[in-house]
PARODREN-67002 format. One line per field, with one value per residue (C-alpha): residue number from 0; residue in three letters; x, y, z. Coordinates in nm, 3 decimals. Layout:
<atoms>
num: c(NUM, ...)
residuo: c(ALA, ...)
u: c(X, ...)
v: c(Y, ...)
w: c(Z, ...)
</atoms>
This chain:
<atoms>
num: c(0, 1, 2, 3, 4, 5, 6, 7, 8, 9, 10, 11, 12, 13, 14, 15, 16, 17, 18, 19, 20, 21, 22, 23, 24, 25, 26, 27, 28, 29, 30, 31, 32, 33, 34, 35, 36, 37, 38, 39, 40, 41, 42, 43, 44, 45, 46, 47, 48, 49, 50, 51, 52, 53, 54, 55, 56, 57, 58, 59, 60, 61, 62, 63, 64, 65, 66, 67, 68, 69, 70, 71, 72, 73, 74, 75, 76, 77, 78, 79, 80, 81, 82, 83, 84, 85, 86, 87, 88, 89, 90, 91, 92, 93, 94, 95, 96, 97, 98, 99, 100, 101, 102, 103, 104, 105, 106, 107, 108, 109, 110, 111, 112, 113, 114, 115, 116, 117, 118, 119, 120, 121, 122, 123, 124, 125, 126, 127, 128, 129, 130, 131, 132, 133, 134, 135, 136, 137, 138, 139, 140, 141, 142, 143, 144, 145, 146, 147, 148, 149, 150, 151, 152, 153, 154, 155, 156, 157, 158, 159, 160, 161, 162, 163, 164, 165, 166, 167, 168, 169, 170, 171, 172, 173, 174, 175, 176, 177, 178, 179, 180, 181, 182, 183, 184, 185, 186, 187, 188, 189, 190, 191, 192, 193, 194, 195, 196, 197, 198, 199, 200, 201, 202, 203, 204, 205, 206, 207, 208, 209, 210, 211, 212, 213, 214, 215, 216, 217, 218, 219, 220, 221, 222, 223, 224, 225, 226, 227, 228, 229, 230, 231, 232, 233, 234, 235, 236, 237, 238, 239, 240, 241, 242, 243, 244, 245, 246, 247, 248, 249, 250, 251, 252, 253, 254, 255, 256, 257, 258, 259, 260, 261, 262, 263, 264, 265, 266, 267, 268, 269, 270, 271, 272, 273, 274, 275, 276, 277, 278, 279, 280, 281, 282, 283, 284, 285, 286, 287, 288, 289, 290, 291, 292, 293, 294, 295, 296, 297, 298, 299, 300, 301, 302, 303, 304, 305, 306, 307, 308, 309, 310, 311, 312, 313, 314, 315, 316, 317, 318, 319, 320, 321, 322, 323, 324, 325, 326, 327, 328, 329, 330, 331, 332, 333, 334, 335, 336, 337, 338, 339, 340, 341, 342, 343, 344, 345, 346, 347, 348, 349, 350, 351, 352, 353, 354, 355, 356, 357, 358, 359, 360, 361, 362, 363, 364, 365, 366, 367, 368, 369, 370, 371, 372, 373, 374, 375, 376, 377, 378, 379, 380, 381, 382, 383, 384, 385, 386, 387, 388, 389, 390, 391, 392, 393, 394, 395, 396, 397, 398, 399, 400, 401, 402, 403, 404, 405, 406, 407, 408, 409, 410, 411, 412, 413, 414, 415, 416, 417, 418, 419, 420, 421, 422, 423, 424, 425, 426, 427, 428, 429, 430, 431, 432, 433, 434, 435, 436, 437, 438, 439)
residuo: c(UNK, UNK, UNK, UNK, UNK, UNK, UNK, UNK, UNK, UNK, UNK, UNK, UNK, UNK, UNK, UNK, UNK, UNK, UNK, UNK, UNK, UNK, UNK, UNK, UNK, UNK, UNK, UNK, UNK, UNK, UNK, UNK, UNK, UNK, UNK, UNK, UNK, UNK, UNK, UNK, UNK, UNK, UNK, UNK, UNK, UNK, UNK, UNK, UNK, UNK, UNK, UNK, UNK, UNK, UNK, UNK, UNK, UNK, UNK, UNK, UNK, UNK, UNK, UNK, UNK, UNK, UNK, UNK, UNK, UNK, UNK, UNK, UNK, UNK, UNK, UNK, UNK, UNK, UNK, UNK, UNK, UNK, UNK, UNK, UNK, UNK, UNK, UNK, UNK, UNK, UNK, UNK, UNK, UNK, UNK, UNK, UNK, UNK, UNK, UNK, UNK, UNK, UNK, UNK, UNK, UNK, UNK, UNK, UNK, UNK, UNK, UNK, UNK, UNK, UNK, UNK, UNK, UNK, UNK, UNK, UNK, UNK, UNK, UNK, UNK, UNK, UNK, UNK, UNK, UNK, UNK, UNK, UNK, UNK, UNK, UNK, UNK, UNK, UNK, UNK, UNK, UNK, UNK, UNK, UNK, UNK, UNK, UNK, UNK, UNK, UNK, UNK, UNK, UNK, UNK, UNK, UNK, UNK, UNK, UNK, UNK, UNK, UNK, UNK, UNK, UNK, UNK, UNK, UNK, UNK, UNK, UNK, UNK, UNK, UNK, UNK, UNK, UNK, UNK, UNK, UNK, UNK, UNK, UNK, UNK, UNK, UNK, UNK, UNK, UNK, UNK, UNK, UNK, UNK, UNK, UNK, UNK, UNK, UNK, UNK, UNK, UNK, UNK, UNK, UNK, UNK, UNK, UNK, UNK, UNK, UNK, UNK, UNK, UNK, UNK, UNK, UNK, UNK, UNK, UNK, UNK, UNK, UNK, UNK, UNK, UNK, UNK, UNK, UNK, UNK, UNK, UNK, UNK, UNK, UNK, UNK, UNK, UNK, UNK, UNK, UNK, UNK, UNK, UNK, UNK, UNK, UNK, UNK, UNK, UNK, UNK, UNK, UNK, UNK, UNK, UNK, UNK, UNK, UNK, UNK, UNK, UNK, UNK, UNK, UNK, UNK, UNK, UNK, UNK, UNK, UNK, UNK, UNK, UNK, UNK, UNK, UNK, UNK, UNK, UNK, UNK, UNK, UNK, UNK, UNK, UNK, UNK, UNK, UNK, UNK, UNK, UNK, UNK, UNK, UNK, UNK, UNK, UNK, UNK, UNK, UNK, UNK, UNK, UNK, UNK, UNK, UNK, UNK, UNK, UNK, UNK, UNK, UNK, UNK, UNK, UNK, UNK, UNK, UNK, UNK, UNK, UNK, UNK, UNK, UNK, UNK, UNK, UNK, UNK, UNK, UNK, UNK, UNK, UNK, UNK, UNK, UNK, UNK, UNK, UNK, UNK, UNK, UNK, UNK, UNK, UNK, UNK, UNK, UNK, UNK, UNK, UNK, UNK, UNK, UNK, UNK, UNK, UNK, UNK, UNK, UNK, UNK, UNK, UNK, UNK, UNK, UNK, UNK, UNK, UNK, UNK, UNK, UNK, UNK, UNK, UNK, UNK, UNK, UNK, UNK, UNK, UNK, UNK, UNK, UNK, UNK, UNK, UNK, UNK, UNK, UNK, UNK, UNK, UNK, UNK, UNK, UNK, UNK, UNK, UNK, UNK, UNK, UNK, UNK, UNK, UNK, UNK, UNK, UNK, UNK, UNK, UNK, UNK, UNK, UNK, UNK, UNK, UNK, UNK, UNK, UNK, UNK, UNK, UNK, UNK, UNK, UNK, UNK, UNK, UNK, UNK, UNK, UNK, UNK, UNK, UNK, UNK, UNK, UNK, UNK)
u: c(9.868, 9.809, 9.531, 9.526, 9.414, 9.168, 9.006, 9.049, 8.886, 8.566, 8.532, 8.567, 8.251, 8.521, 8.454, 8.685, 8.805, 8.773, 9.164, 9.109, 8.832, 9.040, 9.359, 9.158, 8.940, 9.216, 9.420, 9.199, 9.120, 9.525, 9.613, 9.801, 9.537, 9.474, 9.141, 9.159, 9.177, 8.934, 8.676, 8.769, 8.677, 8.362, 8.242, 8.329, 8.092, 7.851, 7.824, 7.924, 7.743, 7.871, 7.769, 7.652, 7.977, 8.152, 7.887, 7.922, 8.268, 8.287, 8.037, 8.200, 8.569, 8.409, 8.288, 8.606, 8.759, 8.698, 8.572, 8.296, 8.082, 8.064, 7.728, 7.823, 7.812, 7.393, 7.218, 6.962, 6.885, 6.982, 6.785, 6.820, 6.608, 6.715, 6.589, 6.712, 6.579, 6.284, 6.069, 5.858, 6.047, 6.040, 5.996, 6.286, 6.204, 5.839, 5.951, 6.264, 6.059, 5.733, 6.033, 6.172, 5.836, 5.754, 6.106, 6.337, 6.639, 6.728, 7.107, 7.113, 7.349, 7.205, 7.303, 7.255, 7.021, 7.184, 7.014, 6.627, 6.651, 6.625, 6.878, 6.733, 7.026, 6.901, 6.550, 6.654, 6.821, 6.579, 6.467, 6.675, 6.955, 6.990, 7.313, 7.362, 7.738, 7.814, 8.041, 8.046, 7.983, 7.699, 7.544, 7.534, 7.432, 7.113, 7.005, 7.032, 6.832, 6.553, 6.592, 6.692, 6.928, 6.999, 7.311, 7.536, 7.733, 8.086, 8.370, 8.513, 8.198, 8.299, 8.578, 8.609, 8.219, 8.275, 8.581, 8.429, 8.057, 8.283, 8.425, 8.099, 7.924, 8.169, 8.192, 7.836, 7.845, 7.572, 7.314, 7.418, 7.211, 7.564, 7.705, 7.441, 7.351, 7.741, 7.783, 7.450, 7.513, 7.882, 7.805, 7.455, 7.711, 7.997, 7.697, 7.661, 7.325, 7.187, 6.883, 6.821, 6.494, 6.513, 6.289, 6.353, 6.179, 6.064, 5.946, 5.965, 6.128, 6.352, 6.659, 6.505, 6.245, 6.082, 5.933, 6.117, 6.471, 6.364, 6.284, 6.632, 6.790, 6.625, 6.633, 7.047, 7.061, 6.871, 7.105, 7.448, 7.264, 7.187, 7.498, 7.665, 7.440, 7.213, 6.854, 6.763, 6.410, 6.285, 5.920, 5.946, 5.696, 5.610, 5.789, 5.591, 5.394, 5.562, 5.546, 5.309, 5.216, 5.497, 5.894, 6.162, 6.289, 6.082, 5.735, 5.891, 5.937, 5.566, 5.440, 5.616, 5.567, 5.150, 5.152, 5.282, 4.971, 4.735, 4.677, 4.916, 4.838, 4.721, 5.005, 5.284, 5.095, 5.058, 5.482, 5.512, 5.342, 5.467, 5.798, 5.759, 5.622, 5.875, 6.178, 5.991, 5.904, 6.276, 6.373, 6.156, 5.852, 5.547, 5.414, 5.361, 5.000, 5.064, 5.363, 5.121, 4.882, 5.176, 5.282, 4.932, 4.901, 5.205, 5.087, 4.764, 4.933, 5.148, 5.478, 5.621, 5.573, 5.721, 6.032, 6.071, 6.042, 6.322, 6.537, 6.511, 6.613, 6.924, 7.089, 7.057, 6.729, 6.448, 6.171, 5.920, 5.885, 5.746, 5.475, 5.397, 5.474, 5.368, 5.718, 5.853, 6.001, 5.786, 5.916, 5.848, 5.770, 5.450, 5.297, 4.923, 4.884, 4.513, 4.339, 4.189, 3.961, 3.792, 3.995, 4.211, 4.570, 4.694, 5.062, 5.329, 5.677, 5.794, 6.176, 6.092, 5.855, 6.184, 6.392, 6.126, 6.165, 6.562, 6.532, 6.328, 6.619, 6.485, 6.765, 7.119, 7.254, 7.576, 7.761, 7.790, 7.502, 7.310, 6.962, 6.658, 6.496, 6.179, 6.148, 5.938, 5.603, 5.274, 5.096, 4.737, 4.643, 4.801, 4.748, 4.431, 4.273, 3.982, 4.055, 3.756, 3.792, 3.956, 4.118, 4.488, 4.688, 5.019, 5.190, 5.494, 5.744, 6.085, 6.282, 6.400, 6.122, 6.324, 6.375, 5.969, 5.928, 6.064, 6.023, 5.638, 5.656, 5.893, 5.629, 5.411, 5.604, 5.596, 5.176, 4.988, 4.596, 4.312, 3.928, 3.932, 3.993, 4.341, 4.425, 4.424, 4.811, 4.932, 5.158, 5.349, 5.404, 5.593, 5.792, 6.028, 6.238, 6.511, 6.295, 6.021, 5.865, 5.539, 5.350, 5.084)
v: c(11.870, 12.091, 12.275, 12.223, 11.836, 12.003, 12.202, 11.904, 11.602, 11.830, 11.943, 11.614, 11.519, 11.328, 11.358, 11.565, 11.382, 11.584, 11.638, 11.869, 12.050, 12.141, 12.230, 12.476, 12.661, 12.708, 12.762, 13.015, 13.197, 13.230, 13.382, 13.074, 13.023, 13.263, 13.417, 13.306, 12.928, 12.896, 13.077, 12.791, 12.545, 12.737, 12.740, 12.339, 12.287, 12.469, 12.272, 11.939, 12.002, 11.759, 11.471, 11.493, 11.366, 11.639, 11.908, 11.777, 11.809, 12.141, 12.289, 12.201, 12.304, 12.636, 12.683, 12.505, 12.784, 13.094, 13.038, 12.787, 12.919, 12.717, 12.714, 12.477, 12.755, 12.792, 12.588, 12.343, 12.259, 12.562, 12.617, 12.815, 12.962, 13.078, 13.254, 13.268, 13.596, 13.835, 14.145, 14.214, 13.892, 14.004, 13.634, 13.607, 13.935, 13.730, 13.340, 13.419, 13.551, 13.300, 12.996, 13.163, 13.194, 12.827, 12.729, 12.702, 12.858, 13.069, 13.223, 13.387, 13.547, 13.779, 13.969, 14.303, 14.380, 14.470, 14.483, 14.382, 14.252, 14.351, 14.267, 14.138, 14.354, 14.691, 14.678, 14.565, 14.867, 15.056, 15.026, 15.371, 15.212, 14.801, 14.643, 14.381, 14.344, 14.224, 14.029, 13.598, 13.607, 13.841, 13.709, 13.321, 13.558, 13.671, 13.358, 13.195, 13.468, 13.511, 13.238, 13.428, 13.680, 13.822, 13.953, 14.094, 13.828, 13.781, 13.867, 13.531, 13.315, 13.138, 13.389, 13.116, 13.157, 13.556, 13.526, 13.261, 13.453, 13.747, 13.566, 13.377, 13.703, 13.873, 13.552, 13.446, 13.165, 13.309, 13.086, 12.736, 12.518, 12.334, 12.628, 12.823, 12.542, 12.533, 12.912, 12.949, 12.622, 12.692, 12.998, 12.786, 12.467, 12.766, 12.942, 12.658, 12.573, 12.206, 12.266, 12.425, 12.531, 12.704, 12.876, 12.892, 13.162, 13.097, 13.355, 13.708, 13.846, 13.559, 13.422, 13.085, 13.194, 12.856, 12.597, 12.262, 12.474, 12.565, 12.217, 12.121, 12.335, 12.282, 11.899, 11.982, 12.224, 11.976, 11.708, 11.937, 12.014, 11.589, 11.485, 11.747, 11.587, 11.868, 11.833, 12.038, 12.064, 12.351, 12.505, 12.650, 12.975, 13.204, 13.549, 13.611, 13.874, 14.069, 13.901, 14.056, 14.465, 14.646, 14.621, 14.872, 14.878, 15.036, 14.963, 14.588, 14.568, 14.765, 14.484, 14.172, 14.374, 14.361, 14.037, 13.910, 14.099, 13.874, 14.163, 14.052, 13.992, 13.653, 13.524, 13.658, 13.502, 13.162, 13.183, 13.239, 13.036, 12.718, 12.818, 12.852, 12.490, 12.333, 12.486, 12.358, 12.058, 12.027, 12.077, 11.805, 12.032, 11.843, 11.744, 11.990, 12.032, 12.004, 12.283, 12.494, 12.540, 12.643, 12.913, 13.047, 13.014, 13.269, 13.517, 13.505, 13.547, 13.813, 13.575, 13.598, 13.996, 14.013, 13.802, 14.063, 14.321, 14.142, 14.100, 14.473, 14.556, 14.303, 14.479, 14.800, 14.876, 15.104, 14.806, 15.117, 15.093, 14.757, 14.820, 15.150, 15.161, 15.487, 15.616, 15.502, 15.822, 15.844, 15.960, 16.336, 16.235, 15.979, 15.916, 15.712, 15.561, 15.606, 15.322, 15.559, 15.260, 14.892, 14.620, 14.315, 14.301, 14.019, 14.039, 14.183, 14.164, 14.100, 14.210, 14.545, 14.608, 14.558, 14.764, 15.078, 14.987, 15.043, 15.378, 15.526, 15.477, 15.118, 14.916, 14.966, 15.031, 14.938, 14.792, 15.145, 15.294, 15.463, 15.299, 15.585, 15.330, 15.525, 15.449, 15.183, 15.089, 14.937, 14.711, 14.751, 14.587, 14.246, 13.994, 13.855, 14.154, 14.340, 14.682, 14.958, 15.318, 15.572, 15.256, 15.291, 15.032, 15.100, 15.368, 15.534, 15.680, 15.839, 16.091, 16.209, 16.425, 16.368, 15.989, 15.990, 16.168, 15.893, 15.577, 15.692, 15.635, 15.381, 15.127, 15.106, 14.900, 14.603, 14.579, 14.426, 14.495, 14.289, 14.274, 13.899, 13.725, 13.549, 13.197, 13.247, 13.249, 12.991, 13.109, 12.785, 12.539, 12.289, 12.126, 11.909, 11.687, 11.466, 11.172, 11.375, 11.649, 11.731, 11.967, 12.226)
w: c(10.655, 10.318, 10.264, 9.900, 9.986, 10.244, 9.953, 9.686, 9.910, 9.960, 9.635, 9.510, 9.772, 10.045, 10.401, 10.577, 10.919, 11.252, 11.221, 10.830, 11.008, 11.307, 11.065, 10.879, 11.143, 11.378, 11.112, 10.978, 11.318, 11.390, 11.065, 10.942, 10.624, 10.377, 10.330, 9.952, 10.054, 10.323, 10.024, 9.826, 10.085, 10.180, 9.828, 9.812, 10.094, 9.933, 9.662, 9.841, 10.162, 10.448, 10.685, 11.023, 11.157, 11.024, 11.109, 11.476, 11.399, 11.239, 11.535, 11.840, 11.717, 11.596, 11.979, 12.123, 11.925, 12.197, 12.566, 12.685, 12.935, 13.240, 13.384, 13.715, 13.917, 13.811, 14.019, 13.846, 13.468, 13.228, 12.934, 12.649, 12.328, 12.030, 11.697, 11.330, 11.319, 11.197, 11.250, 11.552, 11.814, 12.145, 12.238, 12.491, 12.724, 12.777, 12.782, 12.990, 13.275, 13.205, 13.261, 13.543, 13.771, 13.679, 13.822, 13.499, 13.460, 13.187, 13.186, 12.820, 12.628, 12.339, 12.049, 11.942, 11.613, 11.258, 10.915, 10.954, 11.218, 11.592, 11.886, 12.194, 12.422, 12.165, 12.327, 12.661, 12.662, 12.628, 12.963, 13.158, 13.347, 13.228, 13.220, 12.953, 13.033, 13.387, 13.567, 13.555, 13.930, 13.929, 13.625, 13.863, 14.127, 13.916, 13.766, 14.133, 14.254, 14.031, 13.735, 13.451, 13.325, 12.985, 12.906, 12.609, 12.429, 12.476, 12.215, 12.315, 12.223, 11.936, 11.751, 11.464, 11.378, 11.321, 11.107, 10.937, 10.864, 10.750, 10.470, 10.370, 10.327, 10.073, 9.886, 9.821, 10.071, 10.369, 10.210, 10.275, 10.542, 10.705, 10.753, 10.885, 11.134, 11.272, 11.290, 11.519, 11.685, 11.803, 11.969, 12.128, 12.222, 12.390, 12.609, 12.831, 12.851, 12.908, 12.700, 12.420, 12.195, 11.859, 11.677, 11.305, 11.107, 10.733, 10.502, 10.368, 10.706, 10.745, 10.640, 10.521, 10.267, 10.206, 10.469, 10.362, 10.383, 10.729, 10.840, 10.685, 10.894, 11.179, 11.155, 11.082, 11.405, 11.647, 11.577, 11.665, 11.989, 12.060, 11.916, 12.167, 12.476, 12.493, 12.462, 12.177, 11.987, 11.717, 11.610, 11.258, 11.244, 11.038, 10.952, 10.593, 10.924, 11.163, 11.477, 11.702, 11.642, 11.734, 11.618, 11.731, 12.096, 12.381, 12.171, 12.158, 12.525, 12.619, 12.408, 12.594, 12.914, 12.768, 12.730, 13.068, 13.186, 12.970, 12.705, 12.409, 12.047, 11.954, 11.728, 12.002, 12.289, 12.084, 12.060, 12.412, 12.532, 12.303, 12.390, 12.700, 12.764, 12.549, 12.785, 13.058, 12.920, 12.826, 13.188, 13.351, 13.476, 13.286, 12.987, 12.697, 12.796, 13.146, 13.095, 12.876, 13.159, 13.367, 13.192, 13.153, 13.535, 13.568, 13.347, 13.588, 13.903, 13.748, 13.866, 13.543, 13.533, 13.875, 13.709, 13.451, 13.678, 13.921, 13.679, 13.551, 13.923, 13.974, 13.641, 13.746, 13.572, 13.637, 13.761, 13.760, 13.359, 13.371, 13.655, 13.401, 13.103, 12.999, 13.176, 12.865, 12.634, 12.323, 11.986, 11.881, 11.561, 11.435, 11.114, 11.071, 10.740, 10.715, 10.433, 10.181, 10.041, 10.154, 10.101, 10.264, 10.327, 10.028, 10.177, 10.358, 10.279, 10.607, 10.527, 10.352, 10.746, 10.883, 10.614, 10.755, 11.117, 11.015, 10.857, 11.105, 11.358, 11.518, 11.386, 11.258, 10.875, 10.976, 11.303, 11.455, 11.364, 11.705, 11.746, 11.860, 12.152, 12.033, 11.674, 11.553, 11.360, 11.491, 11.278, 11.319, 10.987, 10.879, 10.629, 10.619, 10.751, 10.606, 10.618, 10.578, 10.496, 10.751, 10.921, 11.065, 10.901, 11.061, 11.248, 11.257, 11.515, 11.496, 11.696, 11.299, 11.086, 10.807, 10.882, 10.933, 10.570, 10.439, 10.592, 10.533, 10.192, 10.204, 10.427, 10.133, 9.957, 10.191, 10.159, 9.875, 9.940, 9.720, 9.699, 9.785, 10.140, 10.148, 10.310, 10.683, 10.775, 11.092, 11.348, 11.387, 11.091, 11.236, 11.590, 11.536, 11.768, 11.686, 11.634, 11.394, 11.238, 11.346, 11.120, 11.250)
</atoms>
């Protein structure tokens, strides 16, 4: 095989067979094709896009490509979540443990935060003592135990999807919907779970900045996960806010650790618990409505909490923090941006909220930048809110004064305040399934 015919059938709009795909990615991920050809191919399906067939294809060899967690040794149905991404989602340190007390099982593997956007394993962390990298045996162990586990991903989940996504982002190829549905689809496919739900973020904090690319992608990433046997289903929602009030790493985890005590903000709570039911739903507990009213029932009893707090314990954790969170360190450093004037919040530009979170020390400029577990923002005021005089519309906290100084300023830019009421924004725009789209 040539790779020159690779390159020429797809830009010419030909279908590449499963053998081409497998030529070039292992090809690729051995150091047998040069960077400068698999570009050329990458651009080609940018332009050419390709079939299901050979998205199926091209997913499953990119997670055949590294190891492929075996979950047999897990008793029951495993089932997963996933995000694309955004400001403010703590959604997995609340669902995990809300699936868990109503008899799921959730054995996750995470990521760790960089740009914008924060890492699940970052604000685990943040709890003194938690392990995110354990053994296979103890990781069963945990998820038998209690019904859920998060841990650090692997280096050997899917290697071809991170030589790959280094060469699409220095050659202006990030952006297309095939290839962002195979790279977070391999690595979904190689953790092992039976079921899967995503939740694909549209808007100013996201990667997909309009609602009909989301749904593409979506629609694109629920039929990988079928066509793979794995039940797989998606909510779009809505990143043009913050999600919740707090992003950074301890504020994100006090807020989850709030709402499995019945006290979360609305929008956060309305994720949760949609998730939630949809993983159960997924794993034969109910009916959506019937699942719903199950995972309200375990925030009640405080089950969930006690999941959390289990967890926490079986990786080494300090359980303490979750029972009081006011053990939590605090940042020396805090800055209230006081309204100086009536008015409504217009907008927020989710991503530059998540650009401040990052220079305050809450997220990482590059891959080995240290992350302060304290820094963060609150975000008292949103959009759609009326704001009067003397009100606090966000506040700031760093363990750097000089960090503070700036990010201060900085946060400013991501608000645009008017005279006049805007449109009331939804939480969740859409669920879709493999049979239909189902907007809110």
């Amino acid at each position: 095989m040539i790779m020159y015919n690779v390159i020429d059938k797809k830009k010419k709009g030909g279908e590449l067979t499963r053998d081409e795909i497998e030529y070039f990615v292992n090809g690729y991920v051995n150091g047998d094709i040069p960077d400068y050809q698999v570009s050329a191919l990458l651009m080609a399906i940018y332009y050419k896009g390709m079939s299901d067939t050979e998205l199926l294809n091209l997913t499953d060899i990119m997670a055949k490509s590294g190891d492929m967690a075996d979950l047999s040794g897990i008793d029951g149905i495993k089932v997963d979540k996933h995000s694309t991404g955004g400001v403010g989602d703590k959604t997995t340190i609340a669902v995990a443990p809300i699936v868990a007390a109503c008899g799921g099982k959730v054995a996750k593997m995470s990521g760790r935060g960089l740009g914008f956007t924060g890492g699940t394993i970052d604000k685990l962390e943040s709890i003194p003592g938690f392990k995110t990298s354990i053994q296979k045996e103890e990781f069963f162990n945990i998820v038998n135990t209690t019904g859920l586990s998060v841990i650090g991903q692997s280096d050997k989940i899917a290697p071809a999807d991170k030589k790959l996504y280094a060469l699409r982002d220095v050659t202006a190829t990030v952006d297309s919907i095939p290839l962002i549905a195979a790279s977070i689809m391999s690595k979904k496919l190689a953790a092992g779970s039976d079921k899967i739900v995503l939740d694909v973020t549209t808007g100013t904090g996201a990667f997909m900045k309009n609602i009909d690319d989301a749904i593409t992608l979506a629609q694109k990433m629920v039929a990988i996960g079928e066509g793979a046997g794995r039940n797989t289903v998606a909510y779009i929602t809505n990143m043009d806010v913050p999600l919740g009030i707090a992003t950074g790493n301890n504020i994100e985890i006090i807020e989850a650790i709030e709402t499995l005590n019945g006290n979360g903000p609305d929008d956060f709570t309305e994720i949760c618990m949609n998730f939630s039911a949809a993983m159960l739903n997924l794993v034969g507990k109910g009916n959506m409505d019937e699942c719903i009213s199950m995972a309200g029932k375990a925030i009640k009893d405080k089950s969930a909490l006690g999941k959390l707090a289990e967890m926490v314990r079986m990786q080494s954790g300090d359980d303490r923090y979750i029972y009081n969170t006011s053990l939590f360190e605090k940042a020396p450093y805090s800055y209230k941006w006081i309204s100086g004037s009536d008015m409504y919040i217009m907008q927020m530009d989710t991503e530059e909220c998540g650009k401040t979170a990052v220079m305050l020390g809450a997220g990482r400029e590059v891959k080995d930048s240290e992350i302060d577990f304290t820094a963060g923002i609150k975000f008292y005021k949103k959009t759609g809110d009326y704001v009067k005089t003397g009100d606090i519309i966000a506040e700031l906290y760093s363990s750097s004064k000089e960090k503070l100084d700036k990010a201060s300023k900085y946060i400013k830019n991501a608000y645009k305040t008017g005279s006049r009421e805007p449109e009331k924004q939804k939480t969740i725009i859409a669920y879709i399934t493999r049979d239909s789209v189902i907007k809110y």
